[in-house]
Backbone bond lengths (Angstrom), bond angles and torsions (degrees), N, CA, C in turn:
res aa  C-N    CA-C-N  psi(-1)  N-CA   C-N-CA  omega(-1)  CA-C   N-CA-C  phi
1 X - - - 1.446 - - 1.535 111.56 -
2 X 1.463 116.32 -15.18 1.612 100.48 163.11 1.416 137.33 -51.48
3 X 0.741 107.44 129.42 1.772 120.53 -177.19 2.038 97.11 -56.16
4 X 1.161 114.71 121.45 1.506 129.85 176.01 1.651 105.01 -114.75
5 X 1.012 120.25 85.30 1.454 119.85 158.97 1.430 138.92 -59.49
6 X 1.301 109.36 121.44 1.644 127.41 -160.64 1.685 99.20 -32.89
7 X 1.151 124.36 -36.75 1.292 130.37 -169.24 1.906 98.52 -55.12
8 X 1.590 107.70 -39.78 1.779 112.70 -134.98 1.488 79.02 -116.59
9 X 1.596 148.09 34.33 1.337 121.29 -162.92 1.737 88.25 -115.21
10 X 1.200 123.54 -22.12 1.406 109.20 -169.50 1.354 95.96 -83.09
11 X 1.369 121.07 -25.01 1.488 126.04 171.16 1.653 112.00 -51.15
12 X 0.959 110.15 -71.50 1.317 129.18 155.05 2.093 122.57 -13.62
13 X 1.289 92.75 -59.57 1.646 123.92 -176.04 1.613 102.47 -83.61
14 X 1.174 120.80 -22.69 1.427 124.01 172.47 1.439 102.79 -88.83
15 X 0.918 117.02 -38.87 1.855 95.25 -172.90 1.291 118.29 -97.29
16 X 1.417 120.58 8.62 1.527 162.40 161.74 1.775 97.38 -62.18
17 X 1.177 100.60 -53.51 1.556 119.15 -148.82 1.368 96.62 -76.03
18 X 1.574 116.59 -69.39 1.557 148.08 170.58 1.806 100.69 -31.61
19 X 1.602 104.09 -59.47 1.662 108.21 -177.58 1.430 98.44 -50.38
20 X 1.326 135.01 -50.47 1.403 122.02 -133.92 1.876 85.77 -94.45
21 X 0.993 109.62 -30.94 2.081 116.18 -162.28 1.757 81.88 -87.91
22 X 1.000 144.15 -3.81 1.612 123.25 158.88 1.580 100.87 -110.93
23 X 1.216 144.38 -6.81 1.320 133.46 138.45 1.462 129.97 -32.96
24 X 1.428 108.91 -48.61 1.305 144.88 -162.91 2.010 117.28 92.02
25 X 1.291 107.87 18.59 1.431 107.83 177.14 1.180 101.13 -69.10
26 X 1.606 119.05 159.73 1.437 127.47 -142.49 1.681 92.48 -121.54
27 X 1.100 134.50 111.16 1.872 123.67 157.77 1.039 111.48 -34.44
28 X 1.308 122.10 138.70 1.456 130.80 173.86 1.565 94.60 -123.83
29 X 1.180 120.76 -42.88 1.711 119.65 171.59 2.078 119.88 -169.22
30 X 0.895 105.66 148.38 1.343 107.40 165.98 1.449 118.29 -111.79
31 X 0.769 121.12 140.88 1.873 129.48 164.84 1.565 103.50 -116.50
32 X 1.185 100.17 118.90 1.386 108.43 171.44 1.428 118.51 -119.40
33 X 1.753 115.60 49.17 1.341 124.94 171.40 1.586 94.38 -90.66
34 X 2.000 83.40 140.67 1.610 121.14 -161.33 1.532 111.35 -57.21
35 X 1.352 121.61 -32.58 1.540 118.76 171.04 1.440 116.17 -97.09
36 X 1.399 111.77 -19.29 1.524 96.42 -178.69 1.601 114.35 -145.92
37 X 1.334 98.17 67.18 1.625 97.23 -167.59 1.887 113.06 -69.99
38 X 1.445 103.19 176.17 1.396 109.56 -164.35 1.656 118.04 -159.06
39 X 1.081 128.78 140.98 1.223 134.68 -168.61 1.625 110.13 -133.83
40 X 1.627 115.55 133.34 1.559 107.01 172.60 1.367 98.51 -142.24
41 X 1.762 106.61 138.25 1.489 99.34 169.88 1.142 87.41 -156.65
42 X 1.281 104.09 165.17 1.756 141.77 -171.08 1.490 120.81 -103.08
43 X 1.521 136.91 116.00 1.199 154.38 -173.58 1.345 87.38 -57.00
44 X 1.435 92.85 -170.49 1.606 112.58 162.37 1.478 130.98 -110.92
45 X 1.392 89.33 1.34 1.927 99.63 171.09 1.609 104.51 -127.82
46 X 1.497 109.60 29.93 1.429 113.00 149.58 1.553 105.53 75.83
47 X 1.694 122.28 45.48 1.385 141.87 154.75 1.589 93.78 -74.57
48 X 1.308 121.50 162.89 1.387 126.82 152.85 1.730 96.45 -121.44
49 X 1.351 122.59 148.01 1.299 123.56 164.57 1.422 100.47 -128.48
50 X 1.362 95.23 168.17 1.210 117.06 -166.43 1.782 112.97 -154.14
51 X 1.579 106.65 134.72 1.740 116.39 -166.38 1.691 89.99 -130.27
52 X 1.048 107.53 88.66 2.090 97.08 161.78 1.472 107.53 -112.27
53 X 1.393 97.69 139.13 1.798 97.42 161.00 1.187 100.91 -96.63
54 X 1.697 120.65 151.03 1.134 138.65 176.69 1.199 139.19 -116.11
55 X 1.073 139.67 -178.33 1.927 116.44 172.93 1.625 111.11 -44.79
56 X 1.101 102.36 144.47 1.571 137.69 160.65 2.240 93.64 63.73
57 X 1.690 107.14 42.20 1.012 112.63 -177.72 1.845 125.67 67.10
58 X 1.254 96.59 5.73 1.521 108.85 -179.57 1.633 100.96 -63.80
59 X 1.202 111.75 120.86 1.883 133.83 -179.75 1.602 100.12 -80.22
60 X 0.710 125.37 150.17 1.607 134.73 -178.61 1.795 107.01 -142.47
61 X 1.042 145.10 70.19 1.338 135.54 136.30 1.464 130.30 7.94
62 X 1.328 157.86 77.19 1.289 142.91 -167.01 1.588 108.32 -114.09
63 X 1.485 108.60 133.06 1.683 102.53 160.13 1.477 110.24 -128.18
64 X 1.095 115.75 114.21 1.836 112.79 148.63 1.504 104.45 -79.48
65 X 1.838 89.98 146.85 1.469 107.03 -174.14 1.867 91.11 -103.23
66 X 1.289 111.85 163.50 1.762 117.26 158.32 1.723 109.21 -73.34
67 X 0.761 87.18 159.66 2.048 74.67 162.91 1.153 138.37 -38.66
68 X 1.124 124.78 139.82 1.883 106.64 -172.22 1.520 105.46 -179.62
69 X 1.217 124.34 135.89 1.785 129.26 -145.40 1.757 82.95 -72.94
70 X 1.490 112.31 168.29 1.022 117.76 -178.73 1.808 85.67 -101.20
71 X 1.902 81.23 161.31 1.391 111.75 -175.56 1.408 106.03 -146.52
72 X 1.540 101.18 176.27 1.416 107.69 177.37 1.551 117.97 -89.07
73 X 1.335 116.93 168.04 2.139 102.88 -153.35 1.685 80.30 -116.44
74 X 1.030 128.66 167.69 1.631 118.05 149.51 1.122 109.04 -98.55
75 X 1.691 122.02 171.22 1.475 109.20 -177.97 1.610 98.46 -93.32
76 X 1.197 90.24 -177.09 2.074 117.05 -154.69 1.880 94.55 -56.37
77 X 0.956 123.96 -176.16 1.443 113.06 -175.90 1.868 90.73 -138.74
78 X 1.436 99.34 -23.34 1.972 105.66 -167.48 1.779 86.68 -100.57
79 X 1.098 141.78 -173.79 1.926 167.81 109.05 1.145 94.34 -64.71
80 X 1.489 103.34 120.62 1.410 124.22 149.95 1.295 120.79 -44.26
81 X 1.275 117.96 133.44 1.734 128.50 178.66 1.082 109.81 -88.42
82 X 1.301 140.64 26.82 1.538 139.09 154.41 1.499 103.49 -155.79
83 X 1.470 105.04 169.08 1.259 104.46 -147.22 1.996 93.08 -84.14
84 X 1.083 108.37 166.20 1.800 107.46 175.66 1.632 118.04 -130.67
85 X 1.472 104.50 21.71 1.322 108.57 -178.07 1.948 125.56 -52.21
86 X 1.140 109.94 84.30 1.453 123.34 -169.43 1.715 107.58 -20.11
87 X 1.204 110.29 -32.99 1.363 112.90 -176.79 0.983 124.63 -95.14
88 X 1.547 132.41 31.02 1.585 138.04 -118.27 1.905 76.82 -145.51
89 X 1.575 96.95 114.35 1.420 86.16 167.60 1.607 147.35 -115.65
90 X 1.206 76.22 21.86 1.848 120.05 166.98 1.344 125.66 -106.97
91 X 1.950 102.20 102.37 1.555 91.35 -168.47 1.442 110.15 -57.50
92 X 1.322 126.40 156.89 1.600 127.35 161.12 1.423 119.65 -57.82
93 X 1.415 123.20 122.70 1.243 125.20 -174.95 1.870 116.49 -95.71
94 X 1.668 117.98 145.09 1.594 99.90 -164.54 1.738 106.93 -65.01
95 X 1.348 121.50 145.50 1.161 156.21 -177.23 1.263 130.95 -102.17
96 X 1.595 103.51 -30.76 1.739 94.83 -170.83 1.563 92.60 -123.89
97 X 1.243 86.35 144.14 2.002 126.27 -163.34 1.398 99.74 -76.70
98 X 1.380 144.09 81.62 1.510 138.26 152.12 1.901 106.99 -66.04
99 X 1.322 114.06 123.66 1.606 125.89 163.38 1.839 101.75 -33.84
100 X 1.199 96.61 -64.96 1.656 91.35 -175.49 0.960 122.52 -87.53
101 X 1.567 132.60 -49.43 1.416 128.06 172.23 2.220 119.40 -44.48
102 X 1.394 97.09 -43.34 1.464 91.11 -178.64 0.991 120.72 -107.76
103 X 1.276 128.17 18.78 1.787 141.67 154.72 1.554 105.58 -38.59
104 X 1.314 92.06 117.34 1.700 106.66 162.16 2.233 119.35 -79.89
105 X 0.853 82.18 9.04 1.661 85.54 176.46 1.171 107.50 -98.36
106 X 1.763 109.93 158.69 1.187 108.79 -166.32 1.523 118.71 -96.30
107 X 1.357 119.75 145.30 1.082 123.07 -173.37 1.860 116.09 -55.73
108 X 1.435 92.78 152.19 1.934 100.40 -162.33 1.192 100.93 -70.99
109 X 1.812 108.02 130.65 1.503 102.18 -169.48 1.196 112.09 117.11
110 X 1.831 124.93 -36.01 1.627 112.78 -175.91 1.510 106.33 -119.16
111 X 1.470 111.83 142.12 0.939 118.57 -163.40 1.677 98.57 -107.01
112 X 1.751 127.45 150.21 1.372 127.11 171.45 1.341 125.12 -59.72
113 X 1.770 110.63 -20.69 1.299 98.42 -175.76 1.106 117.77 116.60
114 X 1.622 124.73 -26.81 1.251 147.39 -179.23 1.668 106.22 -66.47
């Protein structure tokens, strides 16, 4: 639910990137379109993950599992930081203010153009 500003998302998507390539997860592809970029890569025991940003910078996390017998889950150990009301027909938009993650300035290095 942190707020990621368009400025800070490749920032963001890079150390995303770096985590998963010193894991040893494998790229399967990047999209690096300007409003809604996306990242997918593959473990080594055949997880798929998944990094999309979404409207209004909302990050989404994804995992497919390979096959695998069902089991029992435990419940959550943290409360969710936004609300999850199933009937809720407004996704939740991010909310909480990180100094660096939701900085509107431009990253060191790019200039406006001016």
């Amino acid at each position: 639910m942190t707020i990621v500003s368009a400025q800070r998302r490749g920032n963001f998507l890079g150390v995303v990137d770096r985590y998963w390539r010193k894991s040893g997860y494998r790229l399967r592809e990047i999209n690096s379109h300007a409003d809604a970029p996306a990242m997918y890569a593959e473990t080594k025991d055949g997880f798929v993950v998944s990094l999309i940003v979404a409207d209004k910078g909302q990050v989404h996390f994804d995992v497919d599992s390979p096959c695998v017998r069902e089991s029992e889950v435990a419940d959550p150990v943290r409360r969710a930081t936004a609300p999850l009301d199933p009937e809720a027909e407004v996704i939740p938009r991010p909310n909480i203010h990180s100094d660096f993650w939701s900085a509107e300035t431009p990253e060191v290095g790019v200039t406006s153009g001016r």
